[in-house]
Residue frames as a rotation matrix with the C-alpha (Angstrom) as fourth column:
UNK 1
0.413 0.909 -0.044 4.03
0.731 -0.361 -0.580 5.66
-0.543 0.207 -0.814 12.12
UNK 2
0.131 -0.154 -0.979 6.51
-0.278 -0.954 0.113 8.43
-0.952 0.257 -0.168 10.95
UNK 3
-0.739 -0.633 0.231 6.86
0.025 0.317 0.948 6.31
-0.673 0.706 -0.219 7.68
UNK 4
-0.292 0.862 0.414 3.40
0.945 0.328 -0.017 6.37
-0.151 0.386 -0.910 7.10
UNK 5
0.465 0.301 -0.832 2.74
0.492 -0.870 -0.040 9.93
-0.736 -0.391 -0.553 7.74
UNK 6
-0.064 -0.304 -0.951 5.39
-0.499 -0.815 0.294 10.82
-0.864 0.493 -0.100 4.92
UNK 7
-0.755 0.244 0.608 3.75
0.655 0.248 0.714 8.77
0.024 0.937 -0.347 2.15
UNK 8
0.205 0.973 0.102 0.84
0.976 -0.196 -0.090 10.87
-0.068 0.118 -0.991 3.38
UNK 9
-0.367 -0.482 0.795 3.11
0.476 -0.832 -0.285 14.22
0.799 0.274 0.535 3.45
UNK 10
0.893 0.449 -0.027 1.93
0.227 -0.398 0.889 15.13
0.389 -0.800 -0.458 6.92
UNK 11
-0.103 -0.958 0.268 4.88
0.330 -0.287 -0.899 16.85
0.938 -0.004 0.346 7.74
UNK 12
-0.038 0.163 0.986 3.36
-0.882 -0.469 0.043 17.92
0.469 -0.868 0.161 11.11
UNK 13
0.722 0.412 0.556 2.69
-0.690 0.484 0.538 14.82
-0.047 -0.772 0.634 12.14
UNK 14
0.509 -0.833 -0.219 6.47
0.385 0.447 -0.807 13.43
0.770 0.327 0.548 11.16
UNK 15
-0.026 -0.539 0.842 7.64
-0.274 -0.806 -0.525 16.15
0.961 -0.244 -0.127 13.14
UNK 16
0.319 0.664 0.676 5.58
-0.900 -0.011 0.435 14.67
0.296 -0.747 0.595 16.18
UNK 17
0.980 -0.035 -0.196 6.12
0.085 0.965 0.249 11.35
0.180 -0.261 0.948 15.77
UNK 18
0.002 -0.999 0.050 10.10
0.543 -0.042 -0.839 11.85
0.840 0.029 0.542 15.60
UNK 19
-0.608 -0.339 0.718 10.16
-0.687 -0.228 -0.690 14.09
0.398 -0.913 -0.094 19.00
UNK 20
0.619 0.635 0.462 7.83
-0.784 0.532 0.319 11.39
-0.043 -0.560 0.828 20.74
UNK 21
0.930 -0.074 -0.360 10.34
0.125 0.985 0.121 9.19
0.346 -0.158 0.925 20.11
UNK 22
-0.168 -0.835 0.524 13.48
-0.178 -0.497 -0.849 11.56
0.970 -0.236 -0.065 21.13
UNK 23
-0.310 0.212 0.927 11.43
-0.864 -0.470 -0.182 11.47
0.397 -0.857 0.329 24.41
UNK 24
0.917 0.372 0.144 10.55
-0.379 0.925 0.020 7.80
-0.125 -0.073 0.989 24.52
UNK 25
0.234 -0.883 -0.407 14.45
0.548 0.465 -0.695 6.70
0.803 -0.060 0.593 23.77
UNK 26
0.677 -0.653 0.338 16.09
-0.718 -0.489 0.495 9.97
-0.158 -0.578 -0.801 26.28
UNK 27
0.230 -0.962 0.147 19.37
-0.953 -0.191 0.236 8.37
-0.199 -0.194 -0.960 27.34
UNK 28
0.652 0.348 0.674 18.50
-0.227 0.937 -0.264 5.29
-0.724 0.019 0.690 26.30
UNK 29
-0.801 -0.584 -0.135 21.29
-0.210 0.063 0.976 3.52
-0.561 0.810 -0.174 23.23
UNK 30
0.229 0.887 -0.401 19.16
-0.824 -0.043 -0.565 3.83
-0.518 0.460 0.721 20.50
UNK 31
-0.198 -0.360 0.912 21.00
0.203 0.895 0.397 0.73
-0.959 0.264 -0.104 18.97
UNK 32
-0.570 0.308 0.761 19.59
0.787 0.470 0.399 -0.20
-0.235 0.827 -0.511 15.31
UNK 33
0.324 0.939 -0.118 17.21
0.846 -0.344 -0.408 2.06
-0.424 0.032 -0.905 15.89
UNK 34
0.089 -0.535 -0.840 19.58
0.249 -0.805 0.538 4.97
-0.964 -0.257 0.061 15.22
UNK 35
-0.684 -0.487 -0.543 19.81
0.102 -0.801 0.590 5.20
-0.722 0.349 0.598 11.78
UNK 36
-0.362 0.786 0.502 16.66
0.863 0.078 0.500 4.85
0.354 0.613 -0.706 11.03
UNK 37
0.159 0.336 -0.928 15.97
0.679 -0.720 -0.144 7.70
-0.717 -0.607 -0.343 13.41
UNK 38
-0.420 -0.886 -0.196 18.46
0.152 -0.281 0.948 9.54
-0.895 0.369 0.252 11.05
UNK 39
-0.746 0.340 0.572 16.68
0.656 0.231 0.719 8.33
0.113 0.912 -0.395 7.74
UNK 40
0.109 0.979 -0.175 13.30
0.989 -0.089 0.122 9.65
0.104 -0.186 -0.977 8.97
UNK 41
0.410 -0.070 -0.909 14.29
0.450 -0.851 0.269 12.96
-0.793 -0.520 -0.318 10.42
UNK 42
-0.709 -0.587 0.391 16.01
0.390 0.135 0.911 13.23
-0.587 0.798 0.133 6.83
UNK 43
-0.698 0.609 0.376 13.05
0.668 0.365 0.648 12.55
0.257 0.704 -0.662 5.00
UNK 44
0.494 0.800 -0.341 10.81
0.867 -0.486 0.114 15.09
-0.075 -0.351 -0.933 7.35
UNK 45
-0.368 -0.418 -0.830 13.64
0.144 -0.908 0.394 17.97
-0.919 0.025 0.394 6.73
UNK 46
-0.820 -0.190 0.540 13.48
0.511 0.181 0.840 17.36
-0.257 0.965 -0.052 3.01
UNK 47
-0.296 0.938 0.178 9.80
0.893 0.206 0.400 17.44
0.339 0.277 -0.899 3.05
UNK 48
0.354 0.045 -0.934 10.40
0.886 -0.338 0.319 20.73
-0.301 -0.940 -0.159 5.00
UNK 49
0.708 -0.343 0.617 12.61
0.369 -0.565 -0.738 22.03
0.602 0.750 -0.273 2.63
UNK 50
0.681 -0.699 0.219 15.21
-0.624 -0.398 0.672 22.31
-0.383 -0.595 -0.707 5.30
UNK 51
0.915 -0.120 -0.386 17.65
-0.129 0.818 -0.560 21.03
0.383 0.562 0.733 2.62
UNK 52
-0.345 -0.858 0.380 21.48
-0.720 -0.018 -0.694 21.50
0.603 -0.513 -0.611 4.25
UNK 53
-0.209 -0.066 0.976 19.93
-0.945 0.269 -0.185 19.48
-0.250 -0.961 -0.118 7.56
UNK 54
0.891 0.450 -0.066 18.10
-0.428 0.781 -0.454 16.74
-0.153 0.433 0.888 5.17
UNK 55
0.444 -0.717 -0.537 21.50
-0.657 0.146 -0.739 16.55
0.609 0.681 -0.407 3.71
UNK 56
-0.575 -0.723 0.382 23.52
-0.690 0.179 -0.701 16.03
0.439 -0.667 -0.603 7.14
UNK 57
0.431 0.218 0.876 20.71
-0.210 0.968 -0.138 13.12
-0.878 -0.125 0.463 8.52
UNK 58
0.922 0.261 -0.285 20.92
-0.384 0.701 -0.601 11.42
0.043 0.664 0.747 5.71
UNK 59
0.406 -0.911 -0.070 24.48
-0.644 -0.231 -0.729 11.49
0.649 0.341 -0.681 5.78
UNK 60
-0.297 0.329 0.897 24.26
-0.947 -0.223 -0.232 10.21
0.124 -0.918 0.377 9.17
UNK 61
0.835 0.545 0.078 21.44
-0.519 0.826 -0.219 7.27
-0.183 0.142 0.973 8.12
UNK 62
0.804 -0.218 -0.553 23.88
-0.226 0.749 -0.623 6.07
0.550 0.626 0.553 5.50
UNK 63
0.066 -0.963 -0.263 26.87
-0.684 0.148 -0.715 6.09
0.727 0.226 -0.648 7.65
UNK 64
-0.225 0.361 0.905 25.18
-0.832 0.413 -0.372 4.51
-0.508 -0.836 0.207 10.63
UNK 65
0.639 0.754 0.154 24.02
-0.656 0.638 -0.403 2.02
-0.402 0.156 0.902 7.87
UNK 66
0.551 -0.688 -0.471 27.39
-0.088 0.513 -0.854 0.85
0.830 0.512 0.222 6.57
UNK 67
-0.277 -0.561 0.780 28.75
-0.937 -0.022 -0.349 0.48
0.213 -0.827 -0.520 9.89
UNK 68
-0.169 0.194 0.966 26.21
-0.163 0.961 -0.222 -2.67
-0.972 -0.195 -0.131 10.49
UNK 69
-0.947 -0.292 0.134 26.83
-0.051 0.550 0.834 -3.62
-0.318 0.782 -0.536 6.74
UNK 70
0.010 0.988 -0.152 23.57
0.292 -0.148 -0.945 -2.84
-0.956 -0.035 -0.291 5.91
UNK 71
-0.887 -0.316 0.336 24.33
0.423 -0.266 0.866 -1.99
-0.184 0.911 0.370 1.68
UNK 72
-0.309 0.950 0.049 20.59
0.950 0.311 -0.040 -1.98
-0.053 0.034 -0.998 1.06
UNK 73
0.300 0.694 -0.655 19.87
0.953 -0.256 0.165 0.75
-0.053 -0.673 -0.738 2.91
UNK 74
-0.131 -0.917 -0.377 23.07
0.662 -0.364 0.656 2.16
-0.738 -0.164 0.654 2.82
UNK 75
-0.786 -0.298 0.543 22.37
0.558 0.038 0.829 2.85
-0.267 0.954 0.136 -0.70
UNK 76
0.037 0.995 0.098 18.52
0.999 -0.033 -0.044 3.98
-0.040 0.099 -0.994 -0.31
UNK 77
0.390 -0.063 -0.919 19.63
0.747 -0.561 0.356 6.63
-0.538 -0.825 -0.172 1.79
UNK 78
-0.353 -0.788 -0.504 22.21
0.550 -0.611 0.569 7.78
-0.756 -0.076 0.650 -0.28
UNK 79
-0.588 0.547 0.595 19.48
0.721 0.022 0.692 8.25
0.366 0.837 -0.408 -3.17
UNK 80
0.619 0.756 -0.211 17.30
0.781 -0.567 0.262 10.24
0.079 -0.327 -0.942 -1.10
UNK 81
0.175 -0.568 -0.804 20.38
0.406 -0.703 0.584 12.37
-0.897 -0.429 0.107 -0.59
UNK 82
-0.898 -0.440 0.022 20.23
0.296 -0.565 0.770 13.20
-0.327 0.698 0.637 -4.40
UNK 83
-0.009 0.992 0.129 16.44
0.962 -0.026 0.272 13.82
0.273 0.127 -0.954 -3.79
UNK 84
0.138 -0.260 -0.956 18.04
0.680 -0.677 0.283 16.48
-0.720 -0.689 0.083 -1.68
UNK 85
-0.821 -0.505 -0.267 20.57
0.017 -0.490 0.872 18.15
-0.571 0.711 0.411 -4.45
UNK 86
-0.670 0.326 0.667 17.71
0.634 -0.216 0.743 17.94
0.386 0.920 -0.062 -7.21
UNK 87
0.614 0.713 -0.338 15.03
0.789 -0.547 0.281 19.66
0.015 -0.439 -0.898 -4.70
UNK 88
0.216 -0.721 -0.658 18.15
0.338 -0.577 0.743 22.11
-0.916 -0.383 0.119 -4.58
UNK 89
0.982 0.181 -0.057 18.23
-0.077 0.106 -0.991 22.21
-0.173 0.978 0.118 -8.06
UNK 90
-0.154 -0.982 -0.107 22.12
-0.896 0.093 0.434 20.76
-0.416 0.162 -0.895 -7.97
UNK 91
0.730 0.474 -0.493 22.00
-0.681 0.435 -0.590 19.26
-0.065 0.766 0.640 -10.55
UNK 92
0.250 -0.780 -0.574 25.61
-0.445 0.434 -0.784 17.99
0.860 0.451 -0.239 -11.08
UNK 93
-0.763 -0.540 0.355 25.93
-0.644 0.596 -0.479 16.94
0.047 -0.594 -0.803 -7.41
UNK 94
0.304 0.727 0.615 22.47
-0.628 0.639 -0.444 14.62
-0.716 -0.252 0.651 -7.66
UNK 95
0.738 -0.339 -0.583 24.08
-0.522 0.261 -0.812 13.25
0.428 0.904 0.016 -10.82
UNK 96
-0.325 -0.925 -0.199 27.30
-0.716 0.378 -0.586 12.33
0.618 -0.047 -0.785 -8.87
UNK 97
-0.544 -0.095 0.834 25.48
-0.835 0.154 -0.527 10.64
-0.079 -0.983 -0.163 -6.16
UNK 98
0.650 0.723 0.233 23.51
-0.632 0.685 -0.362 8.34
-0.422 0.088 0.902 -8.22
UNK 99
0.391 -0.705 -0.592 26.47
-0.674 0.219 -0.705 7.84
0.626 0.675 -0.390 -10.36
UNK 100
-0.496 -0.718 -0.488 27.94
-0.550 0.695 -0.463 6.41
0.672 0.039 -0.740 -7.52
UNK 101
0.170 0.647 0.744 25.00
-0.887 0.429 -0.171 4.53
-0.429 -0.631 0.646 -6.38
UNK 102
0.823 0.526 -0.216 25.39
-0.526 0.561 -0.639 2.61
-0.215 0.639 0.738 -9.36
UNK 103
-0.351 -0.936 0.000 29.47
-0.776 0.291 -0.560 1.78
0.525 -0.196 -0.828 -8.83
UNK 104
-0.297 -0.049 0.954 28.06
-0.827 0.512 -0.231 -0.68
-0.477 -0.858 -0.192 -6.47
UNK 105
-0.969 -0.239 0.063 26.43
-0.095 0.594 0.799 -4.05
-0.228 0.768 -0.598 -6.78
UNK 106
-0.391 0.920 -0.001 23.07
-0.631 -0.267 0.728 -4.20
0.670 0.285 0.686 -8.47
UNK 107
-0.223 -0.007 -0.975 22.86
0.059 0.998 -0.020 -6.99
0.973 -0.062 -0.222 -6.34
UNK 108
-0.605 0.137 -0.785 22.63
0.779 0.309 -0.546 -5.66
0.168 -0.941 -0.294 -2.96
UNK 109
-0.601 0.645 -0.473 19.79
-0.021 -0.604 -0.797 -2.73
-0.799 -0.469 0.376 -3.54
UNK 110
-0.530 0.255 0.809 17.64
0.834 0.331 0.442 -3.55
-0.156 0.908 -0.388 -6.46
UNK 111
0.631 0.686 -0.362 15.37
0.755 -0.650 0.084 -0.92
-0.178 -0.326 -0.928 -5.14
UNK 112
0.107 -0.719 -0.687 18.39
0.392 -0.605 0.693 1.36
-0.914 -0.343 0.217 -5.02
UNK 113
-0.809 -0.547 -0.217 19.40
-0.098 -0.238 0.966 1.20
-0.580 0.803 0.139 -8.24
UNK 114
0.220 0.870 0.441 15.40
0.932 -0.322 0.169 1.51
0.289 0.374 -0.881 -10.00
UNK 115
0.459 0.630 -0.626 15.26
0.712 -0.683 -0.165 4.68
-0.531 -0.370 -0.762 -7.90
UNK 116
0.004 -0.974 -0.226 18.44
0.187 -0.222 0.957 5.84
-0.982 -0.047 0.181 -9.29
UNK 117
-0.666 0.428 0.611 17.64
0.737 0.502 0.452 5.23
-0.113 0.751 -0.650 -12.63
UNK 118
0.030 0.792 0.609 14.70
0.999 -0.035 -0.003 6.75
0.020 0.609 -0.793 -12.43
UNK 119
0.461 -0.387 -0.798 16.37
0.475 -0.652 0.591 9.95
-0.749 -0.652 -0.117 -11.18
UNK 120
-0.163 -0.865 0.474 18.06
0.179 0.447 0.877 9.70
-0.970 0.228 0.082 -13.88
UNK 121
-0.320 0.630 0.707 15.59
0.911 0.409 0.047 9.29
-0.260 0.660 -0.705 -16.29
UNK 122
0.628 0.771 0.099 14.19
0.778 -0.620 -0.107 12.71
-0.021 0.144 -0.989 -15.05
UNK 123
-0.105 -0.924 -0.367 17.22
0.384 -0.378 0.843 14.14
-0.917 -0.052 0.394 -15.18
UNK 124
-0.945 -0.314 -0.097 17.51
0.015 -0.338 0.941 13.74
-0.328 0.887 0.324 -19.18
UNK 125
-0.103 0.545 0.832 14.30
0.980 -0.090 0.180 14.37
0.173 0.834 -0.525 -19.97
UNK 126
0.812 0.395 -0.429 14.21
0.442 -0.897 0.010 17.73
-0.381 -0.198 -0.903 -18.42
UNK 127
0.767 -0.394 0.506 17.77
0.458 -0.215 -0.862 17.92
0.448 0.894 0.016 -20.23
UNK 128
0.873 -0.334 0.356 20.17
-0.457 -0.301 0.837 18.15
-0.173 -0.893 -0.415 -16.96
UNK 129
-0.271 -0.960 0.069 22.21
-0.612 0.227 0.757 15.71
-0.743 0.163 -0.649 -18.33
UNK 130
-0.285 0.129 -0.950 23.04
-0.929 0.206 0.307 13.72
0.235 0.970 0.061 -21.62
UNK 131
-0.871 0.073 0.486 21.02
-0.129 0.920 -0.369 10.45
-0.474 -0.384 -0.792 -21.21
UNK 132
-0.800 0.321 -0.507 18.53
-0.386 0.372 0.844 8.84
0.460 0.871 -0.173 -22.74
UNK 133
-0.295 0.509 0.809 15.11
-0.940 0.000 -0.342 9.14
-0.174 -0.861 0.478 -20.53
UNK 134
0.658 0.585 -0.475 13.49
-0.682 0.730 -0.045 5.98
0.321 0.353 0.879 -22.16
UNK 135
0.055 -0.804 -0.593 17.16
-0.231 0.567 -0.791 3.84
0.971 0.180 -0.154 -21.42
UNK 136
-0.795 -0.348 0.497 17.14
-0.406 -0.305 -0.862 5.11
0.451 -0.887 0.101 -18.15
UNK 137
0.051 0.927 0.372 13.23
-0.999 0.045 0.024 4.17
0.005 -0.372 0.928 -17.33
UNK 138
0.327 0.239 -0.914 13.67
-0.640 0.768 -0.028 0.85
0.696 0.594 0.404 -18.92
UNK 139
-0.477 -0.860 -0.180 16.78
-0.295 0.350 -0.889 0.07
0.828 -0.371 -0.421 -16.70
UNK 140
-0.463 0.521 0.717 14.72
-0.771 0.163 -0.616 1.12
-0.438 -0.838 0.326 -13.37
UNK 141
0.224 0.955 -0.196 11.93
-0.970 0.237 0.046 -0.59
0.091 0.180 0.980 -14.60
UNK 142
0.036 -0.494 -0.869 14.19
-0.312 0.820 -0.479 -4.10
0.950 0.288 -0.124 -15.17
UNK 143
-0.853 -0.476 0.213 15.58
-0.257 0.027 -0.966 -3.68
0.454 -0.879 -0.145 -11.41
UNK 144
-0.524 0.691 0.499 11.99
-0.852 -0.420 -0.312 -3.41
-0.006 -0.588 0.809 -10.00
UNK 145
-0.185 0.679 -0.711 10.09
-0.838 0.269 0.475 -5.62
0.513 0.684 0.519 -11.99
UNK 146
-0.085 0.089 -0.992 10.71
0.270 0.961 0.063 -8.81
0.959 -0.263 -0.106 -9.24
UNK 147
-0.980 -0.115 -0.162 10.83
0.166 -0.021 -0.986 -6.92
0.110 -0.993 0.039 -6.32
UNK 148
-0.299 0.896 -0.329 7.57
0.862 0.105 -0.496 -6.25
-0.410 -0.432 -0.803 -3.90
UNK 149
0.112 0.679 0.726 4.98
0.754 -0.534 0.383 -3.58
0.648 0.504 -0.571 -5.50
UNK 150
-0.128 -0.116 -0.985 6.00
0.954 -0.287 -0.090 -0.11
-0.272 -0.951 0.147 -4.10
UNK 151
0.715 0.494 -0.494 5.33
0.218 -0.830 -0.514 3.68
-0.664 0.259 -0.701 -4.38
UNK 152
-0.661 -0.645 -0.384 9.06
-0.353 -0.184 0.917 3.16
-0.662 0.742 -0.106 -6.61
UNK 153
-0.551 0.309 0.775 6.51
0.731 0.628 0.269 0.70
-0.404 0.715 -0.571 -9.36
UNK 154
0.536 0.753 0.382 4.02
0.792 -0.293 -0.535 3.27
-0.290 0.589 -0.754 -10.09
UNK 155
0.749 0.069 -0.659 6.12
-0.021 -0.992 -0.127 5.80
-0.663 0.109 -0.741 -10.63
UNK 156
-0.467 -0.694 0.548 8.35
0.081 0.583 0.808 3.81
-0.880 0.422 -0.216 -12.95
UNK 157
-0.644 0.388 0.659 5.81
0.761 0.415 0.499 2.90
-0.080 0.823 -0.563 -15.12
UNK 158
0.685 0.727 -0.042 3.89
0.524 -0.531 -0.666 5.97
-0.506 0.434 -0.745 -15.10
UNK 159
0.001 -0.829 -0.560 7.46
-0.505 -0.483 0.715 7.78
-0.863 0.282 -0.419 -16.56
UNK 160
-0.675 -0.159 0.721 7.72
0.445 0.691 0.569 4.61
-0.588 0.705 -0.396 -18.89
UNK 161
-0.219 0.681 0.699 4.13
0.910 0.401 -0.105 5.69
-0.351 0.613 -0.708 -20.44
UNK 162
0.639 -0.072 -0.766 4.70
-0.126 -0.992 -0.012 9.38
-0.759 0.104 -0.643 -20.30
UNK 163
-0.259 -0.863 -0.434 7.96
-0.385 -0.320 0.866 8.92
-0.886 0.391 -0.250 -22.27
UNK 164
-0.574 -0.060 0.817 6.62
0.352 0.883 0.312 6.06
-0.739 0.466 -0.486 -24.33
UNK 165
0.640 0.762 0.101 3.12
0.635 -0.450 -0.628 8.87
-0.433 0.466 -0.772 -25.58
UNK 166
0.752 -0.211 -0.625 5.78
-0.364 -0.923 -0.126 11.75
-0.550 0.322 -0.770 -26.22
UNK 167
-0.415 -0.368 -0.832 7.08
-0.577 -0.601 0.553 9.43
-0.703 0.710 0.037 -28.68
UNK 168
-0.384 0.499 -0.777 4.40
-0.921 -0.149 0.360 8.39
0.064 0.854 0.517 -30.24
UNK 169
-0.959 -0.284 0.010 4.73
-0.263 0.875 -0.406 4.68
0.106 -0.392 -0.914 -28.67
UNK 170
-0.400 0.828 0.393 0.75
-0.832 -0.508 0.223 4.84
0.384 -0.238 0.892 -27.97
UNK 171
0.558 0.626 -0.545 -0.04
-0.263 0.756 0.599 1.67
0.787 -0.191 0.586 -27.29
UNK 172
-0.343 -0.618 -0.708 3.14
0.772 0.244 -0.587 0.64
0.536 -0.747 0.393 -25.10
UNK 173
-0.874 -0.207 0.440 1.88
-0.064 -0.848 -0.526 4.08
0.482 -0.488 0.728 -23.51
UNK 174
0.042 0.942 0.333 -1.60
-0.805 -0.166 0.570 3.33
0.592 -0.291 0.751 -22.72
UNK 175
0.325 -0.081 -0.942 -0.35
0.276 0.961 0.013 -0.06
0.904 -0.264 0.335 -21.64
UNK 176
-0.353 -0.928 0.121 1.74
0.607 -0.325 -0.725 1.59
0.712 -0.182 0.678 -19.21
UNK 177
-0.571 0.489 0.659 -1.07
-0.714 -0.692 -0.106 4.29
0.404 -0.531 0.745 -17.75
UNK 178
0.418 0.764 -0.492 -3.52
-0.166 0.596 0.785 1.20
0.893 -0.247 0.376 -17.50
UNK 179
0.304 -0.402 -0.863 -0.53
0.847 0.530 0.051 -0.72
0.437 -0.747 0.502 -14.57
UNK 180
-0.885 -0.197 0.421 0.39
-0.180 -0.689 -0.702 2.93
0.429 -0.697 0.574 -13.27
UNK 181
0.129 0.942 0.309 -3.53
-0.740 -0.116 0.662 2.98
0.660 -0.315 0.683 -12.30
UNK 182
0.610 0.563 -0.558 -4.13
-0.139 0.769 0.624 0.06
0.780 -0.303 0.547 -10.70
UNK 183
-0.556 -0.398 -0.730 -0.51
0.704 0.241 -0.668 0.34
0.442 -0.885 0.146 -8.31
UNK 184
-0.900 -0.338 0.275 -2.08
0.052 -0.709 -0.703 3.28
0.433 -0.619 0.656 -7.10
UNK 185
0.482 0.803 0.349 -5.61
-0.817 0.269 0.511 1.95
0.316 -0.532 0.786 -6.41
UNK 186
0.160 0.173 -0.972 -4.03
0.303 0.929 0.215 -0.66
0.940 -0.329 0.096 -4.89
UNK 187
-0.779 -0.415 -0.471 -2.49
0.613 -0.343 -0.712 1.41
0.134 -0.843 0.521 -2.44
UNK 188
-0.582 0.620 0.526 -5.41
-0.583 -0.769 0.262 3.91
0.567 -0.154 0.809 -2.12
UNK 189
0.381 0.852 -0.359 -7.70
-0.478 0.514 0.713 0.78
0.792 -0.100 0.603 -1.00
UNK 190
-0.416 -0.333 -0.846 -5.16
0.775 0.357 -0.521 0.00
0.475 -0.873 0.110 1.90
UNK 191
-0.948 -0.307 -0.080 -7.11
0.260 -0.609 -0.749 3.14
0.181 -0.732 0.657 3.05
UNK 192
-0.175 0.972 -0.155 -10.78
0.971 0.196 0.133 3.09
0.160 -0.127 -0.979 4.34
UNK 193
0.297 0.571 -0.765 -11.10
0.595 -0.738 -0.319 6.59
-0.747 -0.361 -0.559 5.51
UNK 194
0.473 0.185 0.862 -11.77
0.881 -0.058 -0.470 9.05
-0.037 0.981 -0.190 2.65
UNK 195
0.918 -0.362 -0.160 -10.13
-0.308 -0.907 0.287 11.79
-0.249 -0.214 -0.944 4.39
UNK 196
0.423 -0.899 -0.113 -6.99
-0.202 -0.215 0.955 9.76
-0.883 -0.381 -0.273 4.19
UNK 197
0.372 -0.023 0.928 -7.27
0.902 0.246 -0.356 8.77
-0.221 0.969 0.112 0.16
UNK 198
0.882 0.466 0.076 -7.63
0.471 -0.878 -0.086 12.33
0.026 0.111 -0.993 -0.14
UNK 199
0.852 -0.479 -0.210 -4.87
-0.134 -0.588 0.798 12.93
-0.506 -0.652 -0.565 1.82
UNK 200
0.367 -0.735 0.571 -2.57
-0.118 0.572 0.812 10.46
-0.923 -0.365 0.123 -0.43
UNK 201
0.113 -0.332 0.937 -3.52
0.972 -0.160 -0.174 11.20
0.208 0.930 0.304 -3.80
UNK 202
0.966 0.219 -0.134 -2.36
0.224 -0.974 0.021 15.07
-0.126 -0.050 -0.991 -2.53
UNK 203
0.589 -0.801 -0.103 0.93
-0.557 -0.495 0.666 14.49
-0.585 -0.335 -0.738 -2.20
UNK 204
-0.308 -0.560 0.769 3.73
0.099 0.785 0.611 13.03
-0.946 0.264 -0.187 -4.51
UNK 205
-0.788 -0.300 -0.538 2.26
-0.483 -0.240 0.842 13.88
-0.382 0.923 0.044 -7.59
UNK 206
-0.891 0.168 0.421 -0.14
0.085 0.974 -0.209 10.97
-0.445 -0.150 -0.883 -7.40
UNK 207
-0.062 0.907 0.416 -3.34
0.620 0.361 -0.696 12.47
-0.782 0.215 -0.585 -8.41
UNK 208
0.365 0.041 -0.930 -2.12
-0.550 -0.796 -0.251 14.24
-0.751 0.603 -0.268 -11.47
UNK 209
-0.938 -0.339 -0.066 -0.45
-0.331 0.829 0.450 10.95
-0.098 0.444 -0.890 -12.32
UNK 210
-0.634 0.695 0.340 -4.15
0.399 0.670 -0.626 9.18
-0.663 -0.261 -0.702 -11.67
UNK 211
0.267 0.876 -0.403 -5.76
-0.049 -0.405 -0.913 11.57
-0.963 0.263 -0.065 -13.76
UNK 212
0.120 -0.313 -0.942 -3.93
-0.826 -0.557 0.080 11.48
-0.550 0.769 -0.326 -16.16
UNK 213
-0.863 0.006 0.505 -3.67
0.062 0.994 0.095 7.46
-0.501 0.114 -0.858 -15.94
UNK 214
-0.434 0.776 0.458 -7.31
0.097 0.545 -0.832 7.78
-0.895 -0.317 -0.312 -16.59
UNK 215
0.415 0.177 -0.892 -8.00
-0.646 -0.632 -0.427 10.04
-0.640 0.754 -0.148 -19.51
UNK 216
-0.525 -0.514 -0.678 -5.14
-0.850 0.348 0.395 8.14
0.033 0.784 -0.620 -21.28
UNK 217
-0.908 -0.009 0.418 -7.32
-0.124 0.961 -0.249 4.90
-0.399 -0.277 -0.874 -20.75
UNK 218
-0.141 0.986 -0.093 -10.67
-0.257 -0.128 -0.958 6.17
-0.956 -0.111 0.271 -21.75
């Protein structure tokens, strides 16, 4: 549940779920389970803004995840750790950490290396570093494009159609707002209670992206 709770940004109820399970493992080996524990408790600091501790789970996740050869993950993890440094505004150390996400192979985190990318992307358009936001979107976008529909797709392609209107691209841009829409009603319609839509297009950016999906569509 604590994975769900931070697509919804309930940060209270991350907080919960993660000691219910501190108290549900006690002395128990937490096996596998451990650096996901790690990941999560990450992901609620972040969301917390408790960036130094976000820093040190994660840190944690990923080494707990290259121990059982886990790359994947390994690699997710270490992305969210430059989610860390840019929420910090360090700039130059989120830069290094994608940098060397991408030293690896593309092969064992597609996901990894989209997120990266798109990290990336927002880097140079906000002019953090010398890159080319459209190059960068495109790339993510490539990586994604076969993998399973996730909260990385819409936010690919809603960058793609942002970048694509500011330059002038209009059609490839409206294309672009039309498939941002629809990942995110798909995912809204996994949710029957209107309190929790509500809750999901609050957080993440999502319903400034949706509105804006629409307008550009009209």
């Amino acid at each position: 549940m604590t994975h769900v709770y931070d697509v919804l940004g309930d940060v209270e109820s991350m907080g919960a779920s993660l000691e219910a399970a501190q108290v549900f493992m006690g002395d128990k080996p937490w096996g596998a389970l451990q650096s996901q524990y790690w990941r999560m408790l990450g992901r609620f600091q972040l969301r917390s803004g408790s960036f130094s501790q976000a820093v040190e789970s994660f840190t944690k996740a990923e080494d707990e995840f290259l121990r059982v050869q886990n790359l994947d993950k390994a690699l997710r993890v270490r992305v969210q750790r430059a989610h860390v440094h840019i929420q910090n505004l360090d700039f130059p150390r989120a830069e290094e950490l994608l940098r060397d996400v991408l030293t690896d192979s593309p092969d064992g985190s597609p996901h990894a290396f989209g997120e990266a990318h798109l990290l990336l992307g927002r880097l140079a358009r906000d002019g953090r570093i010398q890159e080319k936001p459209l190059t960068c979107f495109m790339t993510a976008f490539d990586f994604i494009a076969r993998q399973p529909v996730s909260e990385l797709t819409w936010q690919i392609l809603f960058s793609l159609a942002v970048e694509f209107t500011r330059r002038g691209q209009m059609q490839k841009g409206r294309d672009g707002f039309v498939k941002t829409k629809a990942v995110i009603e798909f995912f809204l319609s996994h949710f029957q209670s209107s309190d929790l839509r509500e809750q999901y297009l609050s957080t993440d950016g999502r319903r400034g992206a949706l509105e804006e999906c629409v307008q550009a569509s009209n």
